[in-house]
PDB file of N, CA, C and O in Angstrom:
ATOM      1  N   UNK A   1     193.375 -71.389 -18.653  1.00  0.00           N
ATOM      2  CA  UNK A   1     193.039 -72.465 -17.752  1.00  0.00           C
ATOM      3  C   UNK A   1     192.618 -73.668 -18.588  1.00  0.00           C
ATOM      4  O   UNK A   1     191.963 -73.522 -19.620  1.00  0.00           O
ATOM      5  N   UNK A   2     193.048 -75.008 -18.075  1.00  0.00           N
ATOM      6  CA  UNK A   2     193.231 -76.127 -18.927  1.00  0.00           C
ATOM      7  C   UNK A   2     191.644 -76.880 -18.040  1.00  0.00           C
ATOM      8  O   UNK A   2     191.234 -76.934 -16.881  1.00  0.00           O
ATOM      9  N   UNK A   3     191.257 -77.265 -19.155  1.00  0.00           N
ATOM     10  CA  UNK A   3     189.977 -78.487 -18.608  1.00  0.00           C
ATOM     11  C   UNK A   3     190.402 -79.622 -18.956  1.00  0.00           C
ATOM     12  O   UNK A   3     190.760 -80.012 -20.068  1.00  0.00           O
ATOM     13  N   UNK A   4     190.340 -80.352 -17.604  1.00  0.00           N
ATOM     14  CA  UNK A   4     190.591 -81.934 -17.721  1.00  0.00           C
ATOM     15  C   UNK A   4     189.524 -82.764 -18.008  1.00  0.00           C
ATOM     16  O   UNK A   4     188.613 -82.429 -17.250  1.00  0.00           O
ATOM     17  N   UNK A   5     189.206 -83.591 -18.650  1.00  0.00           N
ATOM     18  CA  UNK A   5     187.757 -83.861 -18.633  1.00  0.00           C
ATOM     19  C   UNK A   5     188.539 -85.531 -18.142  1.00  0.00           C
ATOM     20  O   UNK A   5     189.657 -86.005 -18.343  1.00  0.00           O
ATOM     21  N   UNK A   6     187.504 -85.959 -17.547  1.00  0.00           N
ATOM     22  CA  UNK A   6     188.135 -87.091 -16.775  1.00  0.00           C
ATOM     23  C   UNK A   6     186.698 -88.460 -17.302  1.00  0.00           C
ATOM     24  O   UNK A   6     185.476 -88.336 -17.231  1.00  0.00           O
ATOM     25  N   UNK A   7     187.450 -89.525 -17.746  1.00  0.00           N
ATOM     26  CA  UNK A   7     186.014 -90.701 -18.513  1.00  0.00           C
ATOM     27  C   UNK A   7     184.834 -91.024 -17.359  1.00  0.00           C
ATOM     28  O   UNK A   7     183.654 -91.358 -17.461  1.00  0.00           O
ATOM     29  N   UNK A   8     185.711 -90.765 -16.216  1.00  0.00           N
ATOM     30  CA  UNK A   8     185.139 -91.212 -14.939  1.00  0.00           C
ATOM     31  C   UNK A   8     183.695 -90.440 -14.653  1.00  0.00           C
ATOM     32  O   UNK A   8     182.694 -91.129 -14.454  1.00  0.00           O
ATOM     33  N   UNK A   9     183.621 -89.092 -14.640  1.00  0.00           N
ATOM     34  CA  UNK A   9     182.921 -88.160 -14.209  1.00  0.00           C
ATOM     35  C   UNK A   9     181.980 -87.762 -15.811  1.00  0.00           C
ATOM     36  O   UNK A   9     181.157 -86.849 -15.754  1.00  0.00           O
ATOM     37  N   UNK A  10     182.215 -88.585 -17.283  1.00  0.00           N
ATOM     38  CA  UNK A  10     181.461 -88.144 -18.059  1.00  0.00           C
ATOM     39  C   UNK A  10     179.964 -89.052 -18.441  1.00  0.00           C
ATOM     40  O   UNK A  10     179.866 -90.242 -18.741  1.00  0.00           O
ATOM     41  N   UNK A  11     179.074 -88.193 -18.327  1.00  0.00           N
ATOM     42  CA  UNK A  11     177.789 -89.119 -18.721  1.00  0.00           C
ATOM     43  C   UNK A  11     177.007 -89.321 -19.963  1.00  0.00           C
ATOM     44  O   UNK A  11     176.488 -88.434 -20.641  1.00  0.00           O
ATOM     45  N   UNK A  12     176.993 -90.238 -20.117  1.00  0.00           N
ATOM     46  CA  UNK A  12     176.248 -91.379 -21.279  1.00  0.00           C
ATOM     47  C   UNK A  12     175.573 -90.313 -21.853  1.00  0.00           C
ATOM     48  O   UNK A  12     175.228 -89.256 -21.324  1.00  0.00           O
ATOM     49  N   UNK A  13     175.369 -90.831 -23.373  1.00  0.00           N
ATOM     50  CA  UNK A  13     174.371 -89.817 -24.029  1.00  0.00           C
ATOM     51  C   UNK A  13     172.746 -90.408 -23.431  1.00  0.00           C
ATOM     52  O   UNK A  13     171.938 -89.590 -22.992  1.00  0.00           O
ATOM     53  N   UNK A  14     172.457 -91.739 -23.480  1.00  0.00           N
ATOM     54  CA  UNK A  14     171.633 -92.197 -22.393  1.00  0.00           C
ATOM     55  C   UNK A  14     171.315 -91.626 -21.217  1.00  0.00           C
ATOM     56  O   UNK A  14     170.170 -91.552 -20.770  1.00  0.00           O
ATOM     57  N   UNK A  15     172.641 -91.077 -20.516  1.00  0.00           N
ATOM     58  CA  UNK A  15     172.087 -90.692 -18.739  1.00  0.00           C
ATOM     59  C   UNK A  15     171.898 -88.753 -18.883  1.00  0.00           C
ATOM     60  O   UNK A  15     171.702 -88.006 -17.925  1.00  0.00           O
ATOM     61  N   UNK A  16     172.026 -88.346 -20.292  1.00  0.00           N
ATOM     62  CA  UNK A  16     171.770 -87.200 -20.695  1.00  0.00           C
ATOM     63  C   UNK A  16     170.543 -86.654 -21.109  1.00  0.00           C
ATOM     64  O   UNK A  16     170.000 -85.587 -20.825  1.00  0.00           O
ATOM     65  N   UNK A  17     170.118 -87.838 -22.030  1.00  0.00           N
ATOM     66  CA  UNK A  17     168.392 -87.370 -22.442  1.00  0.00           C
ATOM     67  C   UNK A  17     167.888 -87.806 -21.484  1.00  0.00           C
ATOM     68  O   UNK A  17     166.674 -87.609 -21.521  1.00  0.00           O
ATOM     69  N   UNK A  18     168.196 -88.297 -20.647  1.00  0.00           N
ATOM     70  CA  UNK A  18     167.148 -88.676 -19.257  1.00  0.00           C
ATOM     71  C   UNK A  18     167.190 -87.604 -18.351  1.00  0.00           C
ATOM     72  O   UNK A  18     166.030 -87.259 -18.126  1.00  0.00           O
ATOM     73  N   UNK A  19     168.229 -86.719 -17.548  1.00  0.00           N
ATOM     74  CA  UNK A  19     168.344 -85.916 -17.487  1.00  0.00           C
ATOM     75  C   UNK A  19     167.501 -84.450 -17.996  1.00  0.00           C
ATOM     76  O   UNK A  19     166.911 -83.576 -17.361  1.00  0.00           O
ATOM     77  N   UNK A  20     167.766 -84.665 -19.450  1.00  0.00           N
ATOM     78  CA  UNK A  20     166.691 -83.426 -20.187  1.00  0.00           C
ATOM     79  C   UNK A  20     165.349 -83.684 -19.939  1.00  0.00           C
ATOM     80  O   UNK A  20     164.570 -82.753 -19.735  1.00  0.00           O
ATOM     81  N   UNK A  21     165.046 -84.675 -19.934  1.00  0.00           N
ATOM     82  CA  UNK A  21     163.733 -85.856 -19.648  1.00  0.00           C
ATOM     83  C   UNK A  21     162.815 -85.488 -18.077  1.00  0.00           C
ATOM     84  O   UNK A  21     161.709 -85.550 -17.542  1.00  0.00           O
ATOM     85  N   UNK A  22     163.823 -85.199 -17.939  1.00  0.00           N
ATOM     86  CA  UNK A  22     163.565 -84.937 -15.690  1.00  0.00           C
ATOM     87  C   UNK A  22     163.272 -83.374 -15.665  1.00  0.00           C
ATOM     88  O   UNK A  22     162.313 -82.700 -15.288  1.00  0.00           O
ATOM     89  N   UNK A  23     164.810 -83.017 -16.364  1.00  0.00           N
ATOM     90  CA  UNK A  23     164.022 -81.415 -16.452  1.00  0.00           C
ATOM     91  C   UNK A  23     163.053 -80.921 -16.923  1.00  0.00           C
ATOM     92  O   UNK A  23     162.541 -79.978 -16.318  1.00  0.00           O
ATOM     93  N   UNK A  24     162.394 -81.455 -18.333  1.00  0.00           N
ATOM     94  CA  UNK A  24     161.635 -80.726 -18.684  1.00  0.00           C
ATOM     95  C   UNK A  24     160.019 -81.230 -17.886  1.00  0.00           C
ATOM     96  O   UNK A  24     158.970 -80.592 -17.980  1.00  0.00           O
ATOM     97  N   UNK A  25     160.195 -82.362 -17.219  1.00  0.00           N
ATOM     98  CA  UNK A  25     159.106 -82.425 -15.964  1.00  0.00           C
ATOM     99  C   UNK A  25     159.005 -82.007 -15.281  1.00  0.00           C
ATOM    100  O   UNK A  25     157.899 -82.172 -14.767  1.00  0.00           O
ATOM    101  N   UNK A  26     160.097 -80.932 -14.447  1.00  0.00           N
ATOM    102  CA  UNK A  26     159.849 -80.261 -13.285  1.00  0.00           C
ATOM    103  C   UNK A  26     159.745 -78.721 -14.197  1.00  0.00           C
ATOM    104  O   UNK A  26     159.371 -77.980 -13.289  1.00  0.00           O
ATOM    105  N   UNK A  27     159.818 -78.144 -15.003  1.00  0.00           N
ATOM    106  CA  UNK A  27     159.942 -76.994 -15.760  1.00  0.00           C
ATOM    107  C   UNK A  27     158.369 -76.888 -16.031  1.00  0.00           C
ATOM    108  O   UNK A  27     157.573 -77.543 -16.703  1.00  0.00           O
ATOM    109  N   UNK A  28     158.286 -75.809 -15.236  1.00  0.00           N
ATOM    110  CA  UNK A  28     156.727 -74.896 -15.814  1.00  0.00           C
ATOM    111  C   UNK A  28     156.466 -73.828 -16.289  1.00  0.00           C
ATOM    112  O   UNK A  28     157.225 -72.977 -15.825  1.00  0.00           O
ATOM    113  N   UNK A  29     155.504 -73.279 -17.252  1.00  0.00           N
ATOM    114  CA  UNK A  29     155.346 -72.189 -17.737  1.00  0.00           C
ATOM    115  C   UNK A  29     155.175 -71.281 -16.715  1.00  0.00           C
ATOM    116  O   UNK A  29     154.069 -71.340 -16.179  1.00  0.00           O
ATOM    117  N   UNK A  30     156.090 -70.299 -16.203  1.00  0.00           N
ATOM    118  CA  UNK A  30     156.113 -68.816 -15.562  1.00  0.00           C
ATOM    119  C   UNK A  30     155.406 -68.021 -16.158  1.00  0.00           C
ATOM    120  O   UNK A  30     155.368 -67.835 -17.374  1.00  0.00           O
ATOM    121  N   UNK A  31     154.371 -67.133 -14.746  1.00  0.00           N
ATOM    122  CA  UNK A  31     153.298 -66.486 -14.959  1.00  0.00           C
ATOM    123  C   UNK A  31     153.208 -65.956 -13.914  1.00  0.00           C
ATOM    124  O   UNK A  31     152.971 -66.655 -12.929  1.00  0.00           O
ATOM    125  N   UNK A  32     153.398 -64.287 -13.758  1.00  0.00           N
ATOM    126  CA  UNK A  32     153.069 -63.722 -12.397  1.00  0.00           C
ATOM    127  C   UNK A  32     151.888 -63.789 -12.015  1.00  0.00           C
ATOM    128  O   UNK A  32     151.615 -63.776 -10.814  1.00  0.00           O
ATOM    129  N   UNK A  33     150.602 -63.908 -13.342  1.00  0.00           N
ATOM    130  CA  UNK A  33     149.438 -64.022 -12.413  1.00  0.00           C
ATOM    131  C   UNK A  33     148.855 -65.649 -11.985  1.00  0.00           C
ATOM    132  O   UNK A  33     147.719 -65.918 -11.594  1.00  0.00           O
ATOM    133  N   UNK A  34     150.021 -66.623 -12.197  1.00  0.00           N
ATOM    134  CA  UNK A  34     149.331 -67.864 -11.583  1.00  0.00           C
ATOM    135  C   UNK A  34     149.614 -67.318  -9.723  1.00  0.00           C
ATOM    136  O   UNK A  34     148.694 -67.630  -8.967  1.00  0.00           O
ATOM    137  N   UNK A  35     150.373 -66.840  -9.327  1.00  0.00           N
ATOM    138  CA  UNK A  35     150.484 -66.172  -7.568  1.00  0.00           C
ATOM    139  C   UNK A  35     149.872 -65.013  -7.265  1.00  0.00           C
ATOM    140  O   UNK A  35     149.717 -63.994  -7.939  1.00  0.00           O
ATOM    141  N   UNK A  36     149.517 -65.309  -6.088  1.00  0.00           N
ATOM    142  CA  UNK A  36     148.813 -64.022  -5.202  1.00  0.00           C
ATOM    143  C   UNK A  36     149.821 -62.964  -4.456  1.00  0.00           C
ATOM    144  O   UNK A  36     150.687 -63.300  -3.649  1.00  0.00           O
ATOM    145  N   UNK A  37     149.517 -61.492  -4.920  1.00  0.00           N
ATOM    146  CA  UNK A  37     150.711 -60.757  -4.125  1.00  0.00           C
ATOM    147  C   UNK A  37     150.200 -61.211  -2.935  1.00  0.00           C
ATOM    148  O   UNK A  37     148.984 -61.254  -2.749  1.00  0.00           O
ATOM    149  N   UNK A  38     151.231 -61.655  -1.871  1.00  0.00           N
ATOM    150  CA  UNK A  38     150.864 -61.784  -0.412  1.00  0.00           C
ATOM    151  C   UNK A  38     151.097 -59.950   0.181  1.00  0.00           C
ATOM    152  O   UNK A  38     150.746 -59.857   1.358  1.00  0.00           O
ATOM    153  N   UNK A  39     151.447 -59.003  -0.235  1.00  0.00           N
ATOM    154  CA  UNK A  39     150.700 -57.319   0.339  1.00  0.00           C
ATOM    155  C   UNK A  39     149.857 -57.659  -0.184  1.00  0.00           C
ATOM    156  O   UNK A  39     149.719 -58.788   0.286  1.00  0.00           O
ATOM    157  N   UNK A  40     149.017 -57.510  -0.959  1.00  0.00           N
ATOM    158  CA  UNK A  40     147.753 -56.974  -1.308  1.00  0.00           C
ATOM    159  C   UNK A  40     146.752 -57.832  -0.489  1.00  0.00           C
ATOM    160  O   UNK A  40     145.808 -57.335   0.125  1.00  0.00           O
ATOM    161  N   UNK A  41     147.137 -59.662  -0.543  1.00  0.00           N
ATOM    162  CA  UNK A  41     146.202 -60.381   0.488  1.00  0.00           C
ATOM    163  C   UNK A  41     146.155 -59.828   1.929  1.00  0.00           C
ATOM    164  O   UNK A  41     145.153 -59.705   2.633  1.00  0.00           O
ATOM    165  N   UNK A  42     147.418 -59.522   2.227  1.00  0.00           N
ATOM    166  CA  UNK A  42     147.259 -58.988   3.575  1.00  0.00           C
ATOM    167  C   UNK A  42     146.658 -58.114   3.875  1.00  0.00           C
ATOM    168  O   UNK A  42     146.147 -58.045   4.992  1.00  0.00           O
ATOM    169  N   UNK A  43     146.480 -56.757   2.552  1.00  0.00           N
ATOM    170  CA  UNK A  43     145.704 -55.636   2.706  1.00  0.00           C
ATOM    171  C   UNK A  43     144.388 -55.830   2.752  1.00  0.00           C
ATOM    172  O   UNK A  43     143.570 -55.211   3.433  1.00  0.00           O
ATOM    173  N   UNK A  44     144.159 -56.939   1.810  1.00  0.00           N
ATOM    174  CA  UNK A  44     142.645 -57.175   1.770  1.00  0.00           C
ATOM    175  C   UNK A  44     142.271 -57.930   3.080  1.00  0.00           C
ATOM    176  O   UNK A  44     141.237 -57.542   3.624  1.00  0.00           O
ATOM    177  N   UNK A  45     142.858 -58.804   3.585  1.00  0.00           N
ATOM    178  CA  UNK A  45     142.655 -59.035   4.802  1.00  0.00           C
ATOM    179  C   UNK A  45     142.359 -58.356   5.853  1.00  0.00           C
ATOM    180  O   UNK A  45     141.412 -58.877   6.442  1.00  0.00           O
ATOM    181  N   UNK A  46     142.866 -57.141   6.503  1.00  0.00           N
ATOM    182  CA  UNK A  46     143.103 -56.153   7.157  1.00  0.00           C
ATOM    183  C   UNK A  46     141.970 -55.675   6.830  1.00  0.00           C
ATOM    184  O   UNK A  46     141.095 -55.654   7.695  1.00  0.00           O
ATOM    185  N   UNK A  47     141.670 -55.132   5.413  1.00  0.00           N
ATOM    186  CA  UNK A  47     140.252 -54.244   5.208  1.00  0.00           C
ATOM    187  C   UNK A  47     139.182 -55.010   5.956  1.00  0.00           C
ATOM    188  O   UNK A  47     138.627 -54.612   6.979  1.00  0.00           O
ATOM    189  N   UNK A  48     138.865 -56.605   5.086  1.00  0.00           N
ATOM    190  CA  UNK A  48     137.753 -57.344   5.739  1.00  0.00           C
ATOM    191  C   UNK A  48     137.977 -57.327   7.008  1.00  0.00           C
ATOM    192  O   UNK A  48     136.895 -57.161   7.572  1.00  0.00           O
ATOM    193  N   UNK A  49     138.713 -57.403   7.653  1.00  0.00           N
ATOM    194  CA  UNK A  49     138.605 -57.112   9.134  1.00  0.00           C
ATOM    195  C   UNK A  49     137.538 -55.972   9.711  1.00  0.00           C
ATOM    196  O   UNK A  49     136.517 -55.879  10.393  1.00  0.00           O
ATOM    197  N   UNK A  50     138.394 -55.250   9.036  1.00  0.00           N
ATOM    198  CA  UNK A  50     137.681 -54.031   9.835  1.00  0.00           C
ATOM    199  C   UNK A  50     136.736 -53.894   9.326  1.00  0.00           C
ATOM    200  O   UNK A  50     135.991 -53.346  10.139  1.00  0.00           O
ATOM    201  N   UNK A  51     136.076 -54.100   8.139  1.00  0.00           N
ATOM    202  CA  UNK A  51     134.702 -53.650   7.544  1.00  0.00           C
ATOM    203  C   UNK A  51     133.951 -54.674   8.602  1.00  0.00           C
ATOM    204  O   UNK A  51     132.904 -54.244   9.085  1.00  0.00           O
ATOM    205  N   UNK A  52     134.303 -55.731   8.926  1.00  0.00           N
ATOM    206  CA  UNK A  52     133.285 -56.893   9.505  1.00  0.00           C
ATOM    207  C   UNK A  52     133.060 -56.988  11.246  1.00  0.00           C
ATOM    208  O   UNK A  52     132.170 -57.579  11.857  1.00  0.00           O
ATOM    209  N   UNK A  53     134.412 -56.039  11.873  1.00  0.00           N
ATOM    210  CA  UNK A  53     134.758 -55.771  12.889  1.00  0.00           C
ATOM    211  C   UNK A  53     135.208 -56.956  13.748  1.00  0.00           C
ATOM    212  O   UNK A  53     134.612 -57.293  14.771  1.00  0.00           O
ATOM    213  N   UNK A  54     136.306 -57.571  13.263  1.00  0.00           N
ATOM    214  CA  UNK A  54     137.252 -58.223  13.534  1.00  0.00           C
ATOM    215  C   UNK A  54     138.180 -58.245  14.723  1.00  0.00           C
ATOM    216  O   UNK A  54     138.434 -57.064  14.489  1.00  0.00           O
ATOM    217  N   UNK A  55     138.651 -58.410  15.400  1.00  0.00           N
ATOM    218  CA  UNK A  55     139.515 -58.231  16.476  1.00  0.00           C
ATOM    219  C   UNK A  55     140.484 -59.143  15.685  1.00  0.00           C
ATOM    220  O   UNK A  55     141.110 -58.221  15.160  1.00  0.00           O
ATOM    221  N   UNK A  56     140.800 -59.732  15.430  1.00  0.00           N
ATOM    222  CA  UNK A  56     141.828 -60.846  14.954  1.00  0.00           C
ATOM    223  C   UNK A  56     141.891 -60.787  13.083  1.00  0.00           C
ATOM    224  O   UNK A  56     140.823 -60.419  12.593  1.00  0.00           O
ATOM    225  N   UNK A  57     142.760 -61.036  12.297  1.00  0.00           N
ATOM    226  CA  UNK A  57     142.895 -60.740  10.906  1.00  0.00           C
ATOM    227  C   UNK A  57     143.310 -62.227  10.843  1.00  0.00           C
ATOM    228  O   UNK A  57     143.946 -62.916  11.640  1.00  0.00           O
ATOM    229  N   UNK A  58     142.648 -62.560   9.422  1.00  0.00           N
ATOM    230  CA  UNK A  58     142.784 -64.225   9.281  1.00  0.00           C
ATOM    231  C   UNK A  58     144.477 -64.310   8.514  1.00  0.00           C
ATOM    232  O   UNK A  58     144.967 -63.388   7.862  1.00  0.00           O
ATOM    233  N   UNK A  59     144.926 -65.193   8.702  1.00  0.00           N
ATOM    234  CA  UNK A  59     146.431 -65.265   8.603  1.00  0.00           C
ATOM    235  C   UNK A  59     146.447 -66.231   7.045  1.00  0.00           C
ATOM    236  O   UNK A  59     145.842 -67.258   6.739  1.00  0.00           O
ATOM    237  N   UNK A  60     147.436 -65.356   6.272  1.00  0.00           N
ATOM    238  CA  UNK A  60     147.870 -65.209   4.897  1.00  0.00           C
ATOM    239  C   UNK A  60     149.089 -66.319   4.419  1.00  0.00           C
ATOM    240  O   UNK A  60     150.240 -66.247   4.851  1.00  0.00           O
ATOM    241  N   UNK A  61     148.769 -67.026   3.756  1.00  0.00           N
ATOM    242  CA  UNK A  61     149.592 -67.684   3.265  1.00  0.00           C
ATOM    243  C   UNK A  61     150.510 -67.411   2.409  1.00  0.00           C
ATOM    244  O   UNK A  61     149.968 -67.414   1.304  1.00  0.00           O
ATOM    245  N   UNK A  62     151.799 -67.133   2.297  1.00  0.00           N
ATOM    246  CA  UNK A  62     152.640 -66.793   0.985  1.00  0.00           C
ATOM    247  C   UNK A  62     153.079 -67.734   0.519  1.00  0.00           C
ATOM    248  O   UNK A  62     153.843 -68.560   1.019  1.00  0.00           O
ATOM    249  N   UNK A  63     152.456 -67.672  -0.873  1.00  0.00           N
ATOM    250  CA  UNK A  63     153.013 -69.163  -1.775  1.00  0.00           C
ATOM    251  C   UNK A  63     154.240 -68.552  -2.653  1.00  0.00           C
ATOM    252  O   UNK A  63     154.845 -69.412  -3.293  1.00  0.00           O
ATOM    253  N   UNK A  64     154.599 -67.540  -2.762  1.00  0.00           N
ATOM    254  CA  UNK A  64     156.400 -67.378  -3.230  1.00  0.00           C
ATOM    255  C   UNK A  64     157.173 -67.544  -3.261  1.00  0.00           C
ATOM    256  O   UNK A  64     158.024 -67.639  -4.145  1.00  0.00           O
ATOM    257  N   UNK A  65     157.117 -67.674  -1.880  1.00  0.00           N
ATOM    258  CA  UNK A  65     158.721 -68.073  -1.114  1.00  0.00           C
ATOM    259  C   UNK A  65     159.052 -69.372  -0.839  1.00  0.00           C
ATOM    260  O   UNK A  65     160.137 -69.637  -0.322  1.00  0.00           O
TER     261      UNK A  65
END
């Protein structure tokens, strides 16, 4: 299979390090413990419930998804 590279669609070494420039601003160091398992919050939720005698369980945010 043949690649056409077309002048039209190629970008500047300029509009390239800017590019790398953007990415490496949105790029963060990955770390499972910067997040909360949302099971385990929920479990712990559920427990404090009932230890405190709850009718209602306070509602869990999942920051993962």
């Amino acid at each position: 299979m043949d690649v056409i590279y077309d002048i039209r669609f190629t970008a500047s070494t300029d509009q390239v390090d800017k590019a790398k420039d953007m990415i490496k601003k949105l790029a963060f160091p990955f770390s499972p413990h910067l997040f909360e398992n949302p099971s385990l919050q929920k479990y712990y939720a559920n427990l404090e419930a009932m230890a405190l005698n709850k009718d209602d369980v306070e509602e869990i945010t999942d920051y993962t998804s």
